[in-house]
C-alpha positions as CSV (number, residue, x, y, z in Angstrom):
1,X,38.3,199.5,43.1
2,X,36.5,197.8,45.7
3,X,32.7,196.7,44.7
4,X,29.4,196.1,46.5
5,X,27.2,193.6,46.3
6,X,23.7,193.1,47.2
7,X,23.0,192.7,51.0
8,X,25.9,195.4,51.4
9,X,29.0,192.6,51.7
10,X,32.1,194.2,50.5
11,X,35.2,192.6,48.1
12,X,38.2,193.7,47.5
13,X,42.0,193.9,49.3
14,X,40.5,195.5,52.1
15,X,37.7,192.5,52.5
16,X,38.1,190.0,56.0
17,X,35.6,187.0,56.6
18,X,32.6,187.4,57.7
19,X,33.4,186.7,62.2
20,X,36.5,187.3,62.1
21,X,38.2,190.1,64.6
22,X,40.5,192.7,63.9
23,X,43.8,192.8,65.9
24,X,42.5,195.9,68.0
25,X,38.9,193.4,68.3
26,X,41.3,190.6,69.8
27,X,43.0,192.5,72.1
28,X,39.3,194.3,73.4
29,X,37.8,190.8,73.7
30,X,40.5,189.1,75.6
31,X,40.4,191.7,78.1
32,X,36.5,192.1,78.6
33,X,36.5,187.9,78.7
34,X,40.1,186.8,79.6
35,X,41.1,182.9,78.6
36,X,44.1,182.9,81.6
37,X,44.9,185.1,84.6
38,X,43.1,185.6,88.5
39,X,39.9,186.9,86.4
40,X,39.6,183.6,84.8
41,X,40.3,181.6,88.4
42,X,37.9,183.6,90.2
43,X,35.1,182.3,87.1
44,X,36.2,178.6,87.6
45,X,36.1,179.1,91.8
46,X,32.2,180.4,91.4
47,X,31.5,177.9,89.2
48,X,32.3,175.4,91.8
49,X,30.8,177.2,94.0
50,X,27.4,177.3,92.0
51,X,27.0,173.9,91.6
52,X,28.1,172.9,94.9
53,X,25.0,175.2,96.4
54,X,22.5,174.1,93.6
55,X,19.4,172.6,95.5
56,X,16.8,169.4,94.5
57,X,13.9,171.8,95.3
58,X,14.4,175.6,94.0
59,X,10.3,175.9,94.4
60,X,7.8,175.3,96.0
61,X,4.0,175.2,94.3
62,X,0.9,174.7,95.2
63,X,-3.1,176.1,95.0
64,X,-3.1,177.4,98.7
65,X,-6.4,175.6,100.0
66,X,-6.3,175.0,103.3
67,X,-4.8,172.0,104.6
68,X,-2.0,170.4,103.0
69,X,-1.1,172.7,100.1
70,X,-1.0,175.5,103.0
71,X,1.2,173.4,105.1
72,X,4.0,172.9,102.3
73,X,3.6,176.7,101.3
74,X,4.7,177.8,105.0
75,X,7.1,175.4,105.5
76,X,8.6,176.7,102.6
77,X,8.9,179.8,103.2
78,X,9.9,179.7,107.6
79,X,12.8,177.7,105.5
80,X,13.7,180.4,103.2
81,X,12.0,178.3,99.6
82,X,10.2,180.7,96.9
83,X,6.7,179.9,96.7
84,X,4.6,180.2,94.0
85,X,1.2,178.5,92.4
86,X,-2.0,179.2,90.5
87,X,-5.2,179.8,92.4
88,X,-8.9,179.8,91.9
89,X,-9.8,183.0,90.1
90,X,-10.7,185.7,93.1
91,X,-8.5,183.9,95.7
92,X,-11.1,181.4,96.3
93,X,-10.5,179.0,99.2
94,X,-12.9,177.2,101.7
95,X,-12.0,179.9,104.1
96,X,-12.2,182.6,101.7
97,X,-15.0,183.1,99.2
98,X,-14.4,186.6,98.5
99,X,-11.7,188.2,96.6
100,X,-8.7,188.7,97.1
101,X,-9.0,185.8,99.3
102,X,-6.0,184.1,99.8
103,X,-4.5,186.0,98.0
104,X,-4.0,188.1,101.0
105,X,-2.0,185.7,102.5
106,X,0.0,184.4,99.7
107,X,0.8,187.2,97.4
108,X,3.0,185.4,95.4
109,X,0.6,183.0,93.9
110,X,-1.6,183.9,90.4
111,X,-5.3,183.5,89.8
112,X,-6.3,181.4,87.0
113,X,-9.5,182.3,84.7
114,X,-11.5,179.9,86.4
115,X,-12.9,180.6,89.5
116,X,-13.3,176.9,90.3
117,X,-10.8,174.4,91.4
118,X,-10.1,172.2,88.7
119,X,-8.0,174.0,86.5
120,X,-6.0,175.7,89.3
121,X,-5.1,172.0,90.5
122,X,-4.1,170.7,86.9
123,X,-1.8,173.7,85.6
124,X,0.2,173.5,89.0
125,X,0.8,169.7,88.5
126,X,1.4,171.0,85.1
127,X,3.8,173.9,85.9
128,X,6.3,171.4,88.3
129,X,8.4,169.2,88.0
130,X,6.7,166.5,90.0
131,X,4.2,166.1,92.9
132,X,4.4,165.1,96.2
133,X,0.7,164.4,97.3
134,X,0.7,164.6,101.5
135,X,-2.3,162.1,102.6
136,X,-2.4,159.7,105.4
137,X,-5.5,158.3,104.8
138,X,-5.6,157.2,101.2
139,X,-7.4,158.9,98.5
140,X,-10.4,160.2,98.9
141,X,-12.9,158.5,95.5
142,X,-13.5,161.6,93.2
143,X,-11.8,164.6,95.3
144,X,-9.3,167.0,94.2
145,X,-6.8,164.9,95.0
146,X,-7.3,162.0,93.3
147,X,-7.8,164.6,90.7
148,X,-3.8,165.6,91.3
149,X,-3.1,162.1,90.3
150,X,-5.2,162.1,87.4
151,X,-3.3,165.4,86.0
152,X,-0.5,163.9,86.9
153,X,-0.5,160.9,84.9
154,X,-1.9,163.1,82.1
155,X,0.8,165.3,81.8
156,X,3.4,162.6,82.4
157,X,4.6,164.4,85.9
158,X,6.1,162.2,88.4
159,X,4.4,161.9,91.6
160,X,4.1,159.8,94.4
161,X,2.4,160.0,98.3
162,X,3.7,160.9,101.7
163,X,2.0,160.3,105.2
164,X,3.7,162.8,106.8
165,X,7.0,163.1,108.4
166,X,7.9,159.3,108.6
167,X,8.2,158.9,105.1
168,X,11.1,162.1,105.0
169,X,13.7,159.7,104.0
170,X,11.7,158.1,101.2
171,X,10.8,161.6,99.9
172,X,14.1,163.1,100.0
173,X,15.7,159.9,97.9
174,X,12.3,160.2,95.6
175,X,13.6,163.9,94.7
176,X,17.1,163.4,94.7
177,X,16.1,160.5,91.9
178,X,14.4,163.0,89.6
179,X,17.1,165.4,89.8
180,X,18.1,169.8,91.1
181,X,16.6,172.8,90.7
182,X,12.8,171.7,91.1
183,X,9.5,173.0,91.5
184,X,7.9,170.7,93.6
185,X,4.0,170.7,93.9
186,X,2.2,169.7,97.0
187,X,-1.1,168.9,97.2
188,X,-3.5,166.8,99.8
189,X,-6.8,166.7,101.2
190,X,-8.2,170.2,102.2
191,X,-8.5,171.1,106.3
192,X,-12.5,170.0,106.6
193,X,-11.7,166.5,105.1
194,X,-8.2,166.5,107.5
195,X,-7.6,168.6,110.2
196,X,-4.6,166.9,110.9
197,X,-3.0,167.0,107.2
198,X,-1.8,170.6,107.7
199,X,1.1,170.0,110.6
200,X,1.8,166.9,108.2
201,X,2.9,168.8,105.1
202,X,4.4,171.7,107.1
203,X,6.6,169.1,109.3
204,X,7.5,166.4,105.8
205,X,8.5,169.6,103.8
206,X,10.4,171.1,106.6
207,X,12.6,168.2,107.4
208,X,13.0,168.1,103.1
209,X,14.0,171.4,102.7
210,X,16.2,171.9,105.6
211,X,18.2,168.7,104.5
212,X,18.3,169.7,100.8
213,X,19.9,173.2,102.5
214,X,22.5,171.5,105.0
């Protein structure tokens, strides 16, 4: 006579491990996830195929002021990137003080609690894997971006700076060094410190991405 214990596992002749498959289980599984056959070559093909198309930069982040974080989020997408990034609570840019604000033009992105800049600048250097800082002046003493570096070093992120286009190749071996599938923040001086730092970021991260897609 077979018994129960407590918890409901059953002894007796009629008892298997605990795992293991029945016969009919086998044959089920083996033909829902086949070990041999075109199935299985197909699998192995794609795999190949997977890792072959894996990218250095799967993202790109940043807060969306205007000026260099704009010019890496539209080069990213004219390329075909995802974009995504935190932003001042109400959209809040030097061109837009009202909400939605930038949000307008970059949907994508999410508002932080704060309606200030600060914490919208440290949780995208948080959220990515490293930051590529587009300035071709040097760092401006006590601005948002030597703030970025701040963060940065804070939260351990790797990060380095970029003039603008010239400096492609150093970039591209930069992210190639810290590895695929990143989400790369850019950030930089904002468009009344720089006018020029806009066609900067746009033309660096479009030479970037295009190569990391050839």
């Amino acid at each position: 006579m077979e018994s129960v214990c407590q918890g409901g596992c059953a002894h007796g002749n009629h008892a298997r491990k605990r795992g293991a498959l029945t016969p009919e289980e086998k044959r089920r599984a083996l033909e829902l996830d086949p070990v041999s056959g075109p199935e299985v070559e197909a699998g192995l093909q794609e795999k190949e195929e997977i890792i072959r198309d894996r990218k250095h930069v799967a993202f790109v982040r940043a807060g969306a002021q205007t000026g260099a974080d704009r010019g890496g989020l539209d080069a990213a997408r004219d390329v075909g990137v995802p974009i995504c990034g935190w932003v001042p609570k109400g959209g809040r840019a030097e061109d837009a003080g009202r909400a939605p604000g930038l949000l307008r033009l970059y949907p994508e992105l999410v508002e932080t609690p704060s309606d200030w800049y600060m914490q919208r600048t440290a949780w995208n250097v948080r959220d990515s894997h490293c930051t590529l800082i587009v300035c071709a002046g040097g760092i401006e003493p006590g601005s948002g971006t030597e703030a970025t570096v701040e963060f940065a070093r804070d939260y351990g992120r790797p990060w380095m700076v970029a003039e603008g286009p010239a400096d492609a190749d150093h970039v591209w071996e930069w992210l190639v060094g810290i590895g695929q599938g990143l989400t790369v923040n850019i950030a930089g001086p904002r468009a009344s410190k720089d006018p020029d730092v806009y066609g900067l970021a746009y033309d660096l991260l479009t030479l970037i991405l295009l190569r990391d897609r050839s």
